[in-house]
Residue frames as qw, qx, qy, qz and C-alpha x, y, z in Angstrom:
[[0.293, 0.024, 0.562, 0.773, -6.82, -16.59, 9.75],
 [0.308, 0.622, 0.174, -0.699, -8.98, -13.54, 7.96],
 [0.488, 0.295, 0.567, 0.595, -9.93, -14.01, 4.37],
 [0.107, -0.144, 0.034, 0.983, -10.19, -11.15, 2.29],
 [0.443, 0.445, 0.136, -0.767, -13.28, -9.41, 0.56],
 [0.679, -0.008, 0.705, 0.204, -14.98, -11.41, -2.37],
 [0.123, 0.693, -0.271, -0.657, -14.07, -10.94, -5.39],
 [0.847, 0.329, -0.247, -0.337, -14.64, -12.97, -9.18],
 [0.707, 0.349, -0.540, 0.293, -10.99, -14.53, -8.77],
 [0.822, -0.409, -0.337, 0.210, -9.12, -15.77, -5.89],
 [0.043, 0.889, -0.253, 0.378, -7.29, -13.50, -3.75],
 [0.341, 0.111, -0.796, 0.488, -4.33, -14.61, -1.14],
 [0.546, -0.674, -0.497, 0.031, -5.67, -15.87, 1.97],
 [0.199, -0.688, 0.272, -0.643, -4.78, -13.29, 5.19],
 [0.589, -0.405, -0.545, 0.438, -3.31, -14.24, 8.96],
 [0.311, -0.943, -0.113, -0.042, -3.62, -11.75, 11.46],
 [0.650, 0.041, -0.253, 0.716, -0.47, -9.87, 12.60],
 [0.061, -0.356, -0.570, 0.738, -1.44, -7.53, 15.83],
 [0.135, 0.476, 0.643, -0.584, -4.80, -7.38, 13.88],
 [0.299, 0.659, -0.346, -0.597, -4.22, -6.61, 10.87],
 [0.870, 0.259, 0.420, -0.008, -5.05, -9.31, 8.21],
 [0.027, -0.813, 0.475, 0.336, -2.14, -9.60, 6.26],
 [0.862, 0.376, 0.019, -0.339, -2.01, -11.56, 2.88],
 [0.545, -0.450, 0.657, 0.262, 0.39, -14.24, 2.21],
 [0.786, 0.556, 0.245, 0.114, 1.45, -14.20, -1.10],
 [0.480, -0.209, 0.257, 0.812, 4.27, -13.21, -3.26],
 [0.044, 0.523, -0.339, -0.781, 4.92, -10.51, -6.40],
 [0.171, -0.140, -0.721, -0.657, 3.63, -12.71, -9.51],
 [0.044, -0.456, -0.883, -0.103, 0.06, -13.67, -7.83],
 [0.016, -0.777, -0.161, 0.609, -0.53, -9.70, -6.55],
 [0.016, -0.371, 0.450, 0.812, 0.50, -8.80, -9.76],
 [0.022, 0.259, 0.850, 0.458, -1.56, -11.35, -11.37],
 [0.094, -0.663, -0.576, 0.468, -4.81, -10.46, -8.68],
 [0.088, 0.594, 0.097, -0.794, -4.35, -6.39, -9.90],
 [0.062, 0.263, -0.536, -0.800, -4.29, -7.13, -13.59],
 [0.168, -0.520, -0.785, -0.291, -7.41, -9.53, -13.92],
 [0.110, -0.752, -0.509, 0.404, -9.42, -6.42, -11.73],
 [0.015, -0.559, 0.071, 0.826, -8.40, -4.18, -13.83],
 [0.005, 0.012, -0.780, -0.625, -9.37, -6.09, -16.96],
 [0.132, -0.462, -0.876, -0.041, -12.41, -6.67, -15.71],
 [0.088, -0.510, 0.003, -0.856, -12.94, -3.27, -14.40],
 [0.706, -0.555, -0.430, -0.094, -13.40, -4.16, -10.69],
 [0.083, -0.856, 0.396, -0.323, -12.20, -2.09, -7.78],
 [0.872, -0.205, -0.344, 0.283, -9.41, -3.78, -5.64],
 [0.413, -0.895, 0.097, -0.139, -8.19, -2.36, -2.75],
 [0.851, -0.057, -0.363, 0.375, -4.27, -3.42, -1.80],
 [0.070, -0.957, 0.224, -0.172, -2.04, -1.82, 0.69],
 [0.687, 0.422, -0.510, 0.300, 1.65, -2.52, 1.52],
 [0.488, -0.849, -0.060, -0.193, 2.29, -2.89, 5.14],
 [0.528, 0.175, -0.631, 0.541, 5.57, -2.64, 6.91],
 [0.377, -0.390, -0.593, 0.595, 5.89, -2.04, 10.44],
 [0.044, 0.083, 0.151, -0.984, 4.97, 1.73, 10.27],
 [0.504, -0.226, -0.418, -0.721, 1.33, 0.78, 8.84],
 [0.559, -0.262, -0.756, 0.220, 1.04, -2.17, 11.64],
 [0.326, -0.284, -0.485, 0.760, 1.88, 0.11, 14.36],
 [0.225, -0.002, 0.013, -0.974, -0.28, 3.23, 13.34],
 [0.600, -0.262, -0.589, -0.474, -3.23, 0.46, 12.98],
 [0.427, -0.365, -0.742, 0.365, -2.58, -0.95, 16.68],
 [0.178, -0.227, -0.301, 0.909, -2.98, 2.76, 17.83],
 [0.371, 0.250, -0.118, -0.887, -6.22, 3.37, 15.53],
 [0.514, 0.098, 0.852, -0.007, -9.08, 0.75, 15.45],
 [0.655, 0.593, 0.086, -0.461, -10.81, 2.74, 12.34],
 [0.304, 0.701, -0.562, -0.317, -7.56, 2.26, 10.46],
 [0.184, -0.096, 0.970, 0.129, -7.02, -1.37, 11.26],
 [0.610, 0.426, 0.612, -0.269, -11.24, -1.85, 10.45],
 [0.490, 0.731, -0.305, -0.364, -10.18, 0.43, 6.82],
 [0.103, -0.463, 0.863, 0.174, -6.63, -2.09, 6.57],
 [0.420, -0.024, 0.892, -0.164, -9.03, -5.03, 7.14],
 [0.580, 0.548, 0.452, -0.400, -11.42, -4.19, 4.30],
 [0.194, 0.712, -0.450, -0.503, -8.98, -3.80, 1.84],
 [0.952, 0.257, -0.149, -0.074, -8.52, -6.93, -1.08],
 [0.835, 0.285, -0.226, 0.412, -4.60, -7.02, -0.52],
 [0.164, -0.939, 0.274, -0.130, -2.29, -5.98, 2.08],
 [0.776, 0.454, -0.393, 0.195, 1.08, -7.13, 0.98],
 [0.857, -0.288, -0.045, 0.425, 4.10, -8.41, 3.48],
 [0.351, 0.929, -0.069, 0.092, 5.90, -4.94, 2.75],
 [0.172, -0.819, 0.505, -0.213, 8.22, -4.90, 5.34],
 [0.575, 0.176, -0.787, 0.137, 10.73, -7.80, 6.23],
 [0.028, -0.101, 0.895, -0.433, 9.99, -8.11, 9.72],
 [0.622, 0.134, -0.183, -0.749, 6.15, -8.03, 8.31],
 [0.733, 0.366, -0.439, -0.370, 7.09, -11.15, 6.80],
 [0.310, 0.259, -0.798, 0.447, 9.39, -12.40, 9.38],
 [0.452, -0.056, 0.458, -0.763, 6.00, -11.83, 11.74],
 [0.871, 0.052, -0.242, -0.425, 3.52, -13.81, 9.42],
 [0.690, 0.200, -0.678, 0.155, 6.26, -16.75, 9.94],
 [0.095, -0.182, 0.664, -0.719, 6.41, -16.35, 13.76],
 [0.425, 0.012, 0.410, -0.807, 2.79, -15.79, 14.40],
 [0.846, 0.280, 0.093, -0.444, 1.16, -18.29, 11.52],
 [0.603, -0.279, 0.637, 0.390, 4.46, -20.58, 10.52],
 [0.594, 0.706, 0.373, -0.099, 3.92, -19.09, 7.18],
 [0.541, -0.531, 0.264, 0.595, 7.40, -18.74, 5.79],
 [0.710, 0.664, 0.234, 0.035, 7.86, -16.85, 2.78],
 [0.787, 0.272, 0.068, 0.550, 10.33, -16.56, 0.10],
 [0.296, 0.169, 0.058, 0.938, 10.61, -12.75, 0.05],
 [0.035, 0.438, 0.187, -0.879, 8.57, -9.50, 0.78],
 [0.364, 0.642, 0.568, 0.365, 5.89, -8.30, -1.50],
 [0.285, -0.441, -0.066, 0.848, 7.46, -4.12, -1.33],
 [0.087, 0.803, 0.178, -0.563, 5.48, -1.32, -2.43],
 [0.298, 0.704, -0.329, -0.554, 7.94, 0.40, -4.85],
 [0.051, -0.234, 0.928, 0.285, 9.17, -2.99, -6.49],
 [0.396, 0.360, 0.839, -0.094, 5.65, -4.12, -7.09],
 [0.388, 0.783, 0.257, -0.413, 4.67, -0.88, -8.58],
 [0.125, 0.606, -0.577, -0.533, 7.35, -1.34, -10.87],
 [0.027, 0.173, 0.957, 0.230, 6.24, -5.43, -12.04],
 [0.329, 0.603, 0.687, -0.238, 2.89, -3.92, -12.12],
 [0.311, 0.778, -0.163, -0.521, 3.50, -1.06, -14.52],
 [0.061, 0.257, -0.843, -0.468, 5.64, -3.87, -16.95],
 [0.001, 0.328, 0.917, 0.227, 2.32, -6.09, -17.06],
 [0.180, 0.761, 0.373, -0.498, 0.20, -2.88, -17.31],
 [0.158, 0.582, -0.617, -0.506, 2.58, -1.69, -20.66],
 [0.210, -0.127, 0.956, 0.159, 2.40, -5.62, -21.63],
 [0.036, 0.441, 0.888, 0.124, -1.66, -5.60, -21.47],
 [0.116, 0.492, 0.386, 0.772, -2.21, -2.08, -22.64],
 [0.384, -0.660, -0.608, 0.219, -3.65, -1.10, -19.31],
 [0.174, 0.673, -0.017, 0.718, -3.60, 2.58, -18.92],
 [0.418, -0.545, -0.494, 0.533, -2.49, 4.05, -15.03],
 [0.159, 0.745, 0.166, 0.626, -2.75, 6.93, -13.24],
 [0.550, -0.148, -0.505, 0.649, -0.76, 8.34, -10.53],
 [0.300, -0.829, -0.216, -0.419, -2.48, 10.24, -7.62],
 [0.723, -0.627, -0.184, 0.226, -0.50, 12.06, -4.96],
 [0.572, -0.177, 0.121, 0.792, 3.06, 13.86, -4.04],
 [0.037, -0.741, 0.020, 0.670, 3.48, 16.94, -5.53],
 [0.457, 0.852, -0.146, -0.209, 3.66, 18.52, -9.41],
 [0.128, 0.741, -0.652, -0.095, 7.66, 18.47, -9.73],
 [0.405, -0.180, 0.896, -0.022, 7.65, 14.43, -8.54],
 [0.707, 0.353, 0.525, -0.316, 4.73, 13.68, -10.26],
 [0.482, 0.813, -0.282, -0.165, 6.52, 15.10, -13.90],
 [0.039, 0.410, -0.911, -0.003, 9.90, 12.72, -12.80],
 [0.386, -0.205, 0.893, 0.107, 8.38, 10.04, -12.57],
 [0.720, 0.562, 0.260, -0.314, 5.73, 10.11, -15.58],
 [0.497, 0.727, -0.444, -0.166, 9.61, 10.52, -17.36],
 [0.432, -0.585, 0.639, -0.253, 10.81, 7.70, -15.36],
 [0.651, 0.224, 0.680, -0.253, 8.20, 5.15, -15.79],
 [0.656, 0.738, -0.018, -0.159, 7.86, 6.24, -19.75],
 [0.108, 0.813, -0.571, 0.047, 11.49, 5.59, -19.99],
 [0.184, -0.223, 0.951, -0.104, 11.87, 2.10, -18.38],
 [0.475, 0.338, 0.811, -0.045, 8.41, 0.84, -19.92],
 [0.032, -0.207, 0.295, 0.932, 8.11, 2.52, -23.34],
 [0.208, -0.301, -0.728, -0.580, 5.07, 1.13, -24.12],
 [0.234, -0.487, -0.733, 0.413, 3.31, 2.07, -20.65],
 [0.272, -0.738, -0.278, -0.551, -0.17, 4.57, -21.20],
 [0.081, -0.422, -0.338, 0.837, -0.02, 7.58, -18.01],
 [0.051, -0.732, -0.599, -0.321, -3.93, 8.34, -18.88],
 [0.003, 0.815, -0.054, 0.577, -2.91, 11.14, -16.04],
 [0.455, -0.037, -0.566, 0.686, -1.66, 12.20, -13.25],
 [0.339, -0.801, -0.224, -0.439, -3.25, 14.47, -9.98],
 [0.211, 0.521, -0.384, 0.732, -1.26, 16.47, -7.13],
 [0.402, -0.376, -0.667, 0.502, -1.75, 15.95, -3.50],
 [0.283, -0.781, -0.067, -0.553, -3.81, 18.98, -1.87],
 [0.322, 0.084, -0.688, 0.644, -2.55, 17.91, 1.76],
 [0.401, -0.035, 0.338, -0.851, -5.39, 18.68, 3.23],
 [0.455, 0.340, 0.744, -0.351, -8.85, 16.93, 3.95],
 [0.007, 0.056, -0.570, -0.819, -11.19, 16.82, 0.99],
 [0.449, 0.193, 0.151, -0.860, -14.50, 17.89, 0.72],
 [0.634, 0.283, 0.719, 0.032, -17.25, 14.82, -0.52],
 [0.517, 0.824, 0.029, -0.228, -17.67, 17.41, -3.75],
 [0.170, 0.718, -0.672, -0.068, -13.68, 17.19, -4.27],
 [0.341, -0.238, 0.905, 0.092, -13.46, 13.38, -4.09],
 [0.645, 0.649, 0.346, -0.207, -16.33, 13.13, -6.56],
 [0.546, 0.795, -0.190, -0.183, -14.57, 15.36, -8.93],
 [0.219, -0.569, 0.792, 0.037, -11.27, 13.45, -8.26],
 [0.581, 0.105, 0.797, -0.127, -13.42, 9.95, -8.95],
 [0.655, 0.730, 0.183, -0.071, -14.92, 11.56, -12.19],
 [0.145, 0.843, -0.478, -0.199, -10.94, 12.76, -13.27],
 [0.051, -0.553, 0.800, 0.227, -10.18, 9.35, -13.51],
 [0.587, 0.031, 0.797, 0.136, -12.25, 7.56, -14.67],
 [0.480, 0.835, -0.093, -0.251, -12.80, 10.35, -17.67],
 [0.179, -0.798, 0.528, 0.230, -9.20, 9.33, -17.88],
 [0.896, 0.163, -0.228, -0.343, -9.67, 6.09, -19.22],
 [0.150, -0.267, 0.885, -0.352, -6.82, 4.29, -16.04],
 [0.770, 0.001, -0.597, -0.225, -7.22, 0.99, -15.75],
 [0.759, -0.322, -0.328, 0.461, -5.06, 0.87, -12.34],
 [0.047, 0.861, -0.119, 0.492, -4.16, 4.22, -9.92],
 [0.581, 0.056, -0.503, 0.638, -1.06, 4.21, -8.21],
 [0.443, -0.865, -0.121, -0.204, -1.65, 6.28, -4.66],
 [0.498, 0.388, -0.296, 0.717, 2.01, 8.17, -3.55],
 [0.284, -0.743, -0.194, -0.574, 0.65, 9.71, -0.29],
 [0.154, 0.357, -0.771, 0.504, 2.63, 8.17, 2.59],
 [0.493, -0.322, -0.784, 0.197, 1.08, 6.18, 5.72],
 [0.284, 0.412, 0.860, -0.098, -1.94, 6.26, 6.58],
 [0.367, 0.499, -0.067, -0.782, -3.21, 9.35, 4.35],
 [0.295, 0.217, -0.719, -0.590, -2.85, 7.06, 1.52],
 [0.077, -0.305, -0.948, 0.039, -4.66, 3.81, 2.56],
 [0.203, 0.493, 0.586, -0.610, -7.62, 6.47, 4.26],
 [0.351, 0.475, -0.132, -0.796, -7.96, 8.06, 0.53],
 [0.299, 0.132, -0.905, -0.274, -8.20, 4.65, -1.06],
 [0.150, 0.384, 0.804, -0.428, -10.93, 3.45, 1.67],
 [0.195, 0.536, 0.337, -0.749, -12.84, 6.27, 0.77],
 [0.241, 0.575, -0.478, -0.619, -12.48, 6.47, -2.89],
 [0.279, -0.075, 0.957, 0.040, -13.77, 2.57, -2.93],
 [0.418, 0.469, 0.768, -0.123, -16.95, 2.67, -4.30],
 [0.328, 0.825, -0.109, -0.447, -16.58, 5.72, -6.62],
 [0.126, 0.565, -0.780, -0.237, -13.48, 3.96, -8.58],
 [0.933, 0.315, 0.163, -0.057, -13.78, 0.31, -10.63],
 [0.488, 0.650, -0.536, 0.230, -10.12, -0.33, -10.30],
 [0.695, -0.095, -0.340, 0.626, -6.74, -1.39, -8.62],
 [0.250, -0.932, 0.151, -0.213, -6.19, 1.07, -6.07],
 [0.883, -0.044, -0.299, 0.359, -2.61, 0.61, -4.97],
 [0.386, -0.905, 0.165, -0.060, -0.81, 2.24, -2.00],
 [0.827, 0.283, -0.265, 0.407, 2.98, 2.07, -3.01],
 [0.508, -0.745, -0.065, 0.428, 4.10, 4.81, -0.22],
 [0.298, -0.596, 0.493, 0.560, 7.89, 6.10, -1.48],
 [0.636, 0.317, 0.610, 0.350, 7.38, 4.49, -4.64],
 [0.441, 0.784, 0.327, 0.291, 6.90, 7.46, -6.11],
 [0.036, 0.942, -0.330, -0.050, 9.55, 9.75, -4.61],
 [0.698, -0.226, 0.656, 0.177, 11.95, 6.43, -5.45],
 [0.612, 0.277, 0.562, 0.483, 11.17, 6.07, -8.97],
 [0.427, 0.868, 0.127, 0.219, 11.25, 9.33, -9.70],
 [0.641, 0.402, -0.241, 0.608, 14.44, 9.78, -8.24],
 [0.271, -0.801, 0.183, -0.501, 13.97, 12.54, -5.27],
 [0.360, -0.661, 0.595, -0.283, 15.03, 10.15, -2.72],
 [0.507, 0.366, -0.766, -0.150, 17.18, 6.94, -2.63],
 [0.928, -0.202, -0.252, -0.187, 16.96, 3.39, -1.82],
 [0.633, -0.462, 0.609, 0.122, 18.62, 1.25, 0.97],
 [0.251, 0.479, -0.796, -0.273, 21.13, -0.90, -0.97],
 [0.750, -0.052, -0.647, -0.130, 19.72, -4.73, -1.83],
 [0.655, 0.147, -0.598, 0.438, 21.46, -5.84, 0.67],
 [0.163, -0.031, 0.589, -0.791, 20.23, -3.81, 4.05],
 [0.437, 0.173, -0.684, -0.558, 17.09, -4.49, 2.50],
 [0.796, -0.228, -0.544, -0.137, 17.03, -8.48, 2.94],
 [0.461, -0.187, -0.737, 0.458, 18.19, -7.95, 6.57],
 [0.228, -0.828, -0.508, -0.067, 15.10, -5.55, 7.24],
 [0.409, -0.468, -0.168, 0.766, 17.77, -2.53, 7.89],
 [0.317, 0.652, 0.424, 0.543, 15.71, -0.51, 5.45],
 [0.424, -0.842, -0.288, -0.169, 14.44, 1.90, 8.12],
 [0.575, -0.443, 0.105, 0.680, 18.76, 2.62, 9.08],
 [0.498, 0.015, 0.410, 0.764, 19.10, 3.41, 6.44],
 [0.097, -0.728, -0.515, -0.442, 15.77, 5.79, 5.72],
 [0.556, -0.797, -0.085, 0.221, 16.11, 7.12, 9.32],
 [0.327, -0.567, 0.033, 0.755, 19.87, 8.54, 8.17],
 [0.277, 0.362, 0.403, 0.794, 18.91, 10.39, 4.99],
 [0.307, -0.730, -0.310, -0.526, 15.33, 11.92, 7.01],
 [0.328, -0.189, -0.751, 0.540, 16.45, 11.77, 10.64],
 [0.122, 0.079, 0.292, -0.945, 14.42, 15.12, 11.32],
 [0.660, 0.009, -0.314, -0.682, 11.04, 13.38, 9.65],
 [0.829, -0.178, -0.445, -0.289, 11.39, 9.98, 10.58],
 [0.190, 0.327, -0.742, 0.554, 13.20, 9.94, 14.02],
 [0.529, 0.007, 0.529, -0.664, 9.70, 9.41, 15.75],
 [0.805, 0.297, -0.381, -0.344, 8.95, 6.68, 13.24],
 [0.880, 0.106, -0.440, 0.145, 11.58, 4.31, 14.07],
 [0.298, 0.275, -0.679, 0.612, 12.87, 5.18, 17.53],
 [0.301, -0.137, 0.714, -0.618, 10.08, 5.46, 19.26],
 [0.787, 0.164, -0.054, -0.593, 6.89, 3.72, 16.99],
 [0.702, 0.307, -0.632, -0.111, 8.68, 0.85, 15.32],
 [0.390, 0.297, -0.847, 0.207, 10.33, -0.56, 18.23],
 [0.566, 0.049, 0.627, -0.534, 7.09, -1.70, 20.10],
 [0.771, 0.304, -0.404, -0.386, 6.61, -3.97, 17.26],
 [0.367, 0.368, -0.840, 0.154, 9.18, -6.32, 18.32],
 [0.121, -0.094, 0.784, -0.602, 7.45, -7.29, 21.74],
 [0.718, 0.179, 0.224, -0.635, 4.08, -7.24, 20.61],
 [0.737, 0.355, -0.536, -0.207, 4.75, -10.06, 17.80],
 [0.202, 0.183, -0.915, 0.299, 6.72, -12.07, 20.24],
 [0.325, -0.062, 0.514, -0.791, 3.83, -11.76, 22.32],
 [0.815, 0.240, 0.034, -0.525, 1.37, -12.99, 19.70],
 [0.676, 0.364, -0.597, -0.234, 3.38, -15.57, 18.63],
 [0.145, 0.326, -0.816, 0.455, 3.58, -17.04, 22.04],
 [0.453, -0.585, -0.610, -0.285, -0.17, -17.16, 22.49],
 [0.130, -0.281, -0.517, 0.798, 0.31, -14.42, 25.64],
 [0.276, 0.518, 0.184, -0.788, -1.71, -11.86, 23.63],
 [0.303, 0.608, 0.651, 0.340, -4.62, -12.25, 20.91],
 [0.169, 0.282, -0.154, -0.932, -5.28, -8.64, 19.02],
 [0.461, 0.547, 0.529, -0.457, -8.46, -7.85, 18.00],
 [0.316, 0.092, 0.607, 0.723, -9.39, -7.92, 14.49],
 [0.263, 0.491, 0.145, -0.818, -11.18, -4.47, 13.62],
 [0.120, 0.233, 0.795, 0.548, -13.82, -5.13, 11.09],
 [0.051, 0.861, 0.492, -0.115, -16.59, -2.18, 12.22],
 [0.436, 0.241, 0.284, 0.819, -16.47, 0.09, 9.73],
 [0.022, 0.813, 0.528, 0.244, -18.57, 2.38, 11.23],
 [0.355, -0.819, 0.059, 0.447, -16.14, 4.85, 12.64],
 [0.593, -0.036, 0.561, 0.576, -13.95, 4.47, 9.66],
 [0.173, 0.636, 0.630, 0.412, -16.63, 5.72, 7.49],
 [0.145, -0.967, -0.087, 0.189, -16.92, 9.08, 9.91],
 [0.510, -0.459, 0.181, 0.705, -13.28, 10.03, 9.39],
 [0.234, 0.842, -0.003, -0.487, -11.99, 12.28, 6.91],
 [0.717, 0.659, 0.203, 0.103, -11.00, 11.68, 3.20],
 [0.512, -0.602, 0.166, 0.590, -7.23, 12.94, 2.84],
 [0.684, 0.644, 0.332, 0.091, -6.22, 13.97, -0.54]]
């Protein structure tokens, strides 16, 4: 077992899962974890992992040494969660998912006056869901909002990006940027920012409507990724036909005690990489 980074309050403890420290907890104590850091103005790192973040971390030790440095990396995916049980008998109730957290974090952000600010996607998404979110939490402050560049970003452009929000007066910035751009702009963006940082992935082309959810119900039997795989086949067909399924074997593996996975925690390659934005 990996504990996380320290911080004033308690954070969920972390088991490995092929190396990745991965936080057992649920939806109220992450929820609880982002609001006291944000009251307090203190950065917290969280990311959401499902299989696609696992698997891009076995293939990249900076990214698992970035994953590992983070304060929270939530059980996104079910077979995530279905792994922690295998590999650490650590059975939980349910998933802690990306877009569904960013939505119980934006009601107790609206609740405790906390102003966010959503960084990433594009203009046209970023406008749905500022009418989205204002719509299901009328009382929820959007201090602002900033567009993806898709491209690397210069140390002069993540400055000014660090000074746009906190001029903004965010309390908590949602990150919309997909796997692993997001998590690498959130590494980077750690010491400039005194906040939640939260990597929700889709969350933001979900709640603003551009593209739908699996139904409940594929969901809790982890068939999210059928069901994602037939709306994008031409984007995510190398996601889940040939990445995802080397998950399965490797978990068995660790949970049998054949194979132990390193746990990346030199950050000194990390730190060379580039800044996405």
């Amino acid at each position: 077992m990996t504990q996380p980074p320290t911080q004033s309050h308690a954070l969920p403890e972390r088991c490995d899962i092929l190396g990745v420290g991965v936080s057992v907890t649920d939806y109220a104590e992450v929820v609880q974890s982002v609001v006291q850091a944000a009251r307090a103005r203190q950065p917290l790192l969280l990311a959401a992992a499902d299989v696609h973040l696992i698997m891009q971390a076995q293939r990249d030790r900076a990214y698992a040494a970035a994953l590992n440095a983070f304060d929270i990396v939530t059980p996104d995916g079910q077979p995530v969660r279905w792994g922690l049980g295998l590999t650490a008998q650590t059975w939980l109730d349910d998933r802690v998912y990306g877009p569904t957290l960013m939505l119980q974090v934006c009601q107790a952000a609206a609740a405790a006056s906390l102003p966010i600010f959503l960084y990433g996607s594009r203009e046209q998404t970023l406008k749905r869901l500022g009418e989205a979110l204002r719509q299901r939490f009328p009382t929820l402050k959007i201090a602002g909002s900033r567009a993806g560049r898709f491209r690397s970003l210069s140390a002069d452009e993540q400055r000014a990006d660090a000074e746009e929000i906190n001029a903004s007066g965010a309390a908590i910035t949602f990150v919309g940027m997909g796997c692993p751009r997001q998590e690498w702009w959130i590494f980077h963006m750690r010491e400039r920012l005194s906040m939640p940082l939260l990597a929700v992935g889709a969350g933001f082309d979900f709640h603003s409507g551009q593209v739908a959810q699996a139904p409940p119900w594929m969901q809790r039997r982890g068939l999210e990724w059928l069901f994602r795989l037939s709306r994008e086949p031409r984007r995510l067909w190398r996601r889940y036909l040939l990445l995802t399924p080397q998950y399965v074997p490797l978990i068995a593996a660790q949970a049998l005690g054949l194979r132990r996975f390193a746990h990346h925690v030199d950050l000194s390659e990390a730190l060379g990489r580039d800044c996405p934005g």
